[in-house]
C-alpha distance (Angstrom), angle and dihedral (degrees) to the residues before:
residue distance angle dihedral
X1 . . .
X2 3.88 . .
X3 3.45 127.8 .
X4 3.61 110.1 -173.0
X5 3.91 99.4 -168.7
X6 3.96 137.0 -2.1
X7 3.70 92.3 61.9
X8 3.69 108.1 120.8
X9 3.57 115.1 -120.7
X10 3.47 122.7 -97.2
X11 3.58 126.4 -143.2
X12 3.78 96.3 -99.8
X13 3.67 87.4 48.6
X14 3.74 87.5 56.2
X15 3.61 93.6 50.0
X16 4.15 87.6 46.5
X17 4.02 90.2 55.3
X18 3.91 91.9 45.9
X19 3.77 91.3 47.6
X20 4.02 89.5 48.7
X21 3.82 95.2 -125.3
X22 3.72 114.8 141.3
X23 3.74 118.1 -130.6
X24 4.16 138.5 154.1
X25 3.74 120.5 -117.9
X26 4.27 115.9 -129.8
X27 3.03 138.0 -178.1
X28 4.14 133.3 -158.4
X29 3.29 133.7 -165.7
X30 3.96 109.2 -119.6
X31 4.17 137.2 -162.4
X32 3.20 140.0 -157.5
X33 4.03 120.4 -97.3
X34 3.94 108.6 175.4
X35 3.78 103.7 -47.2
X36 3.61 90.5 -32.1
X37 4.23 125.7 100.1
X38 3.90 108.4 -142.7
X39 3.30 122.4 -172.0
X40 3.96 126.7 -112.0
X41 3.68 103.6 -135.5
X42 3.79 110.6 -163.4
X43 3.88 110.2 -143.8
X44 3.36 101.0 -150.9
X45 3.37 97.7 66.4
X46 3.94 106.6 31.8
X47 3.42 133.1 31.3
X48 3.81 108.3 -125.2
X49 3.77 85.6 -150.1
X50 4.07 84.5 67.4
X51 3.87 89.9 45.8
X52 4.24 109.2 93.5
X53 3.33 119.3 -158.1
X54 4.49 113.7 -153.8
X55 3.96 106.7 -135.8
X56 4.31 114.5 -171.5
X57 3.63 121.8 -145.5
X58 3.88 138.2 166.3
X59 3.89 132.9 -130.8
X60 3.48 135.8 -173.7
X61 4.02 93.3 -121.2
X62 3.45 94.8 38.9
X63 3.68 113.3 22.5
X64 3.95 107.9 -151.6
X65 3.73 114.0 27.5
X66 4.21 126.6 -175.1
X67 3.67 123.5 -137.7
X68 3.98 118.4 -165.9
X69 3.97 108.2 -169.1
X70 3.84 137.8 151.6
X71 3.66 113.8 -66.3
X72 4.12 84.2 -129.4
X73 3.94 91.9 38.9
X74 4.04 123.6 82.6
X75 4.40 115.8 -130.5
X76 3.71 107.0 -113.0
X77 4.02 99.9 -135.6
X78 3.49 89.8 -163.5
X79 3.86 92.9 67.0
X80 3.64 96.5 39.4
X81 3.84 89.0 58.3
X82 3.64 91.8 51.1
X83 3.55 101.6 42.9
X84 4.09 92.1 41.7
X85 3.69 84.0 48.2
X86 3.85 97.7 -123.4
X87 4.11 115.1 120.9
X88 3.49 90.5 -130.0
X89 4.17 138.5 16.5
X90 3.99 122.7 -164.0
X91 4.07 123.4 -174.1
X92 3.60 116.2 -99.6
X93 3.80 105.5 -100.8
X94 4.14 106.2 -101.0
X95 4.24 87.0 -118.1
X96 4.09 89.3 57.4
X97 3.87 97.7 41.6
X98 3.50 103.2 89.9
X99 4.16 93.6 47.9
X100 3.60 88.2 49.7
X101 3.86 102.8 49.2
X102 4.06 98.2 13.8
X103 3.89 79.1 -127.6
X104 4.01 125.3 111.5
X105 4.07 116.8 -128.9
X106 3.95 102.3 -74.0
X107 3.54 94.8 18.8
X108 4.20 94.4 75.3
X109 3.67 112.7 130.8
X110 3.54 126.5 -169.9
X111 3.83 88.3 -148.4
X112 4.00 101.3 46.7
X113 3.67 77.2 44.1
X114 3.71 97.5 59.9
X115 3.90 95.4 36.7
X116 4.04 89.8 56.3
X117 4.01 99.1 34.6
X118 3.53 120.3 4.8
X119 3.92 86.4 -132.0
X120 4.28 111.6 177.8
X121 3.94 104.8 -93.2
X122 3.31 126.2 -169.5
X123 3.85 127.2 -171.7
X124 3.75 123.3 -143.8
X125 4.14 101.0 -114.5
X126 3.74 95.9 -130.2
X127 3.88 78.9 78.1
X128 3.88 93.0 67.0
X129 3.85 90.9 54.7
X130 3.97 96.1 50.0
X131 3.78 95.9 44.7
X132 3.35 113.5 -156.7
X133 4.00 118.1 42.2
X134 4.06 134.4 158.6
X135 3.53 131.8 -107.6
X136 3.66 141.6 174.4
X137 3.52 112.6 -62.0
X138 3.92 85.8 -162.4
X139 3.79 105.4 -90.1
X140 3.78 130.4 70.6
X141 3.48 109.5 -83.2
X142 3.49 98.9 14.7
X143 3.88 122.8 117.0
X144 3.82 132.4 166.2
X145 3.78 117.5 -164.4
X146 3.79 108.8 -137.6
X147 3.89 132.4 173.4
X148 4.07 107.1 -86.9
X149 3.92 96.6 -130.7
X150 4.00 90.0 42.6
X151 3.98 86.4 49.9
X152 4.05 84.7 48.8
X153 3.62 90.5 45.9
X154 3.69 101.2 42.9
X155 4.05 87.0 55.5
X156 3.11 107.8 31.3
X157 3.36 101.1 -113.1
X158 3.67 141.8 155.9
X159 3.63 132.5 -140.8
X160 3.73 121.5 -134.5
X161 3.82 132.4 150.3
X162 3.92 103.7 -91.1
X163 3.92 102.7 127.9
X164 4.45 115.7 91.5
X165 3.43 142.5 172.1
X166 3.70 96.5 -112.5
């Protein structure tokens, strides 16, 4: 559910204001799956096309690696290795995720991310042609809907077709 205002800012959406990008602040209602917050996404307001989830892996070449796909779409590894130029990428194991992004699982943000590590992040291109989409604002629950170029700009990203159905 979306709260439009009252929501104390979150770090990313401090970093968003002193960078000068516009964005919208929600907030979803989560539950519990294993040890694992998910969030409940309700339909009728946002499309979970439009809703990006941030994935962290590790290569050789370039040691951590950020995927940004579809929250109902699967990363293709495979792509992110080529693009990122590594021959192979693997997901962080869940015990190291937290020291590698400062971010717990669910939480990852592609811009927190950036601001703390200037990891490699690539954006899955069907991002480009929606426009504006939501990430993580860096706690569970917590998304900010940003402009996709100004997200890519903002952190340096690059998109590139990594996200599939499989």
């Amino acid at each position: 559910m979306s709260k439009k205002s009252k929501l104390k800012k979150t770090l990313v959406e401090k970093i968003l204001d002193k960078a000068k990008v516009d964005y919208k602040q929600f907030a979803f209602e989560t539950h519990m799956q294993g040890d694992v917050a998910q969030l409940d996404v309700n339909h009728g307001e946002v499309d979970e096309h439009r809703v990006y989830k941030t994935l962290v892996l590790s290569g050789k070449t370039t040691g951590p690696v950020v995927g940004v796909v579809p929250l109902d779409k699967h990363l293709n590894e495979k792509e992110l290795a080529r693009v990122s130029g590594n021959k192979k990428v693997n997901m962080v194991p869940l015990r190291d995720l937290e020291k590698t992004t400062g971010y717990e699982h669910g939480a990852n943000t592609p811009i927190g991310i950036w601001e703390k590590f200037e990891y490699p992040i690539y954006i899955d291109a069907s991002a480009e042609q929606q426009g504006s989409i939501l990430v993580s604002s860096g706690k569970i629950g917590r998304s900010v809907e940003i402009n996709a170029t100004d997200l890519k700009n903002l952190v340096h990203a690059e998109f590139a077709d990594i996200a599939t159905d499989d």
